[in-house]
N, C-alpha and C positions, 0 to 999 in steps of 0.2 A: 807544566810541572808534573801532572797525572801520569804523563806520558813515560817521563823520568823516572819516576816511581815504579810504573810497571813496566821498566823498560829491565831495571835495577831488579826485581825480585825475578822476572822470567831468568836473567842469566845469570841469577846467584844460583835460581834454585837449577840449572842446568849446569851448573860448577859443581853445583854440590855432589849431581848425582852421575855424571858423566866423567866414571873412571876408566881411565884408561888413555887418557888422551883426545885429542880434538875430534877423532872420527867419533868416537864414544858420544861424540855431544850432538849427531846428526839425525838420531831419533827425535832428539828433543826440539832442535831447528825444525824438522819436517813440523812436528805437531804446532810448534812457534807457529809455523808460514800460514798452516790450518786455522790457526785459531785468531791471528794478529797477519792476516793479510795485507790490512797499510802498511806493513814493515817490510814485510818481504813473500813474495811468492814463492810455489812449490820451483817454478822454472827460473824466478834469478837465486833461488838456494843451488841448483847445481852451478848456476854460473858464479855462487860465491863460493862452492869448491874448487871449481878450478880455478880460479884465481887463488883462493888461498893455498893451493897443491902449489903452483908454481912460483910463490914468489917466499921470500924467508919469513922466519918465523909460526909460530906453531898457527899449525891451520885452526884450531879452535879460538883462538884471539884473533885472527885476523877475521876470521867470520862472523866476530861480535864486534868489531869491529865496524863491518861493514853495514850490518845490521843496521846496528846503533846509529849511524850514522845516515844511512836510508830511512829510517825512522824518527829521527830528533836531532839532524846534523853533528856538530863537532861535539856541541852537550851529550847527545844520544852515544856518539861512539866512546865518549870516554868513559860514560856511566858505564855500558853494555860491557866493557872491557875490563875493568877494576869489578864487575857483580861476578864474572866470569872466574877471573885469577883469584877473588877473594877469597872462597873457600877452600882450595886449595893452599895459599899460606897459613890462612887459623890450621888447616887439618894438620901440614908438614911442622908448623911449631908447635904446636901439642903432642903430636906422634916422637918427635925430633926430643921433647921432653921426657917424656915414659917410657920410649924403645927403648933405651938405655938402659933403664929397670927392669923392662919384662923382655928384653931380647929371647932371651933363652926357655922363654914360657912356653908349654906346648901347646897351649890354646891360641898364644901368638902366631907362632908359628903355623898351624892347621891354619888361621884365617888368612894367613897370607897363601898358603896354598890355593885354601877354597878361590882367591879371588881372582886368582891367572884363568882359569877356566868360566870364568863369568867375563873376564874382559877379554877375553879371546872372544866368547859370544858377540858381545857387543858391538867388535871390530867388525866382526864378520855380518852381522847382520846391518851395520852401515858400508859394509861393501856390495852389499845385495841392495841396499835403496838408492847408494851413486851409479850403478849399472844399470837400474830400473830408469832412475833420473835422466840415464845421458843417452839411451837407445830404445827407449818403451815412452811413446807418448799416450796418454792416458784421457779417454775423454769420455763425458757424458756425466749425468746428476743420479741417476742410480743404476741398480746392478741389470733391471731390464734394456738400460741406454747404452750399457758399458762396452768401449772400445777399443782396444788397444792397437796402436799404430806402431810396428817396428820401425826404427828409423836407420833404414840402410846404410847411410852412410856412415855413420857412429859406429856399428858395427864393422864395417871395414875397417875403418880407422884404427877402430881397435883390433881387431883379427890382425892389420898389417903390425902394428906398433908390436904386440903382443910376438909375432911370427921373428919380429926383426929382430928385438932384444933379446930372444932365447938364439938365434944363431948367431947376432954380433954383441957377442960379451962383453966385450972391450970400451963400447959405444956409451958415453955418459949420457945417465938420463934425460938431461936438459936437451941435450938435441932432440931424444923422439916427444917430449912436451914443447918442445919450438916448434918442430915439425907440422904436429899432430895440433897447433895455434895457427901455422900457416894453411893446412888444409881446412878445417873450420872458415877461418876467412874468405879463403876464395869459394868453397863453397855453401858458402852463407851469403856471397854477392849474388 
């Protein structure tokens, strides 16, 4: 029941603060894997982006999802999942309430300026910790032990994927993510 509980407040309070979308919520997963290790580690949080990148549905629900469910099975995921979405419906029916009133306020308005450049931040700086995640392995207990390991082949993968989709335009995503699922596999055997 503990579990449930703090299962329930870690991913309200990462709903609550993680605008922007699901990548927005991968600072707050890292510090989770930190802090709540039996739920999830730093190395199956990229393998719960990639899983949630490639299949439907917002990556931030699928990632409490998966959590949740790593951590307190089918209870765990559906808690993690509803603490997650929750704040975001209070917010959109409340805002959905009074935007109507103060649409045209230029205080409204300024804050919704101010916040495109705070979640662009956000984005961007959970695309600097999936890249660190998926080709920087990181070892040792302090900064005199500390090691950092490129992992070559992730970087190829990605330089190729990355080289392909800029000269074939045409090419739907889901092939270079099936692709780029079948090279991981074989070179992971």
């Amino acid at each position: 029941m503990m579990t449930l509980l703090l299962l329930f407040y870690e991913f309200f309070k990462t709903g609550l603060f993680a605008i922007g979308g699901g990548l927005a919520t991968l600072p707050f997963l890292s510090q989770m894997a930190q802090v709540h290790p039996e739920w999830f580690t730093a190395e199956m949080l990229a393998d719960m982006i990639a899983i949630s990148e490639s299949t439907p549905g917002p990556i931030g629900v699928n990632m409490a999802t998966y959590a949740g469910y790593n951590a307190a099975g089918i209870p765990g995921a559906l808690i993690a999942t509803l603490a997650l979405i929750a704040p975001s419906i209070i917010i959109i029916v409340l805002i959905a309430k009074f935007l109507t009133r103060f649409s045209d306020n230029k205080l409204v308005q300024g804050a919704f300026y101010g916040l495109r450049p705070a979640v662009t931040g956000l984005i961007a700086a959970a695309g600097v910790q999936v890249l660190l995640l998926s080709v920087v392995s990181v070892t040792g207990a302090s900064w005199q032990t500390l090691s950092m390991d490129i992992n070559v082949l992730a970087v190829g993968i990605f330089t190729a994927v990355l080289i392909l989709s800029l000269k074939l335009k045409k090419v739907h995503p889901a092939f270079y993510i099936l692709g780029a699922a079948i090279l991981g596999i074989v070179f992971k055997m």
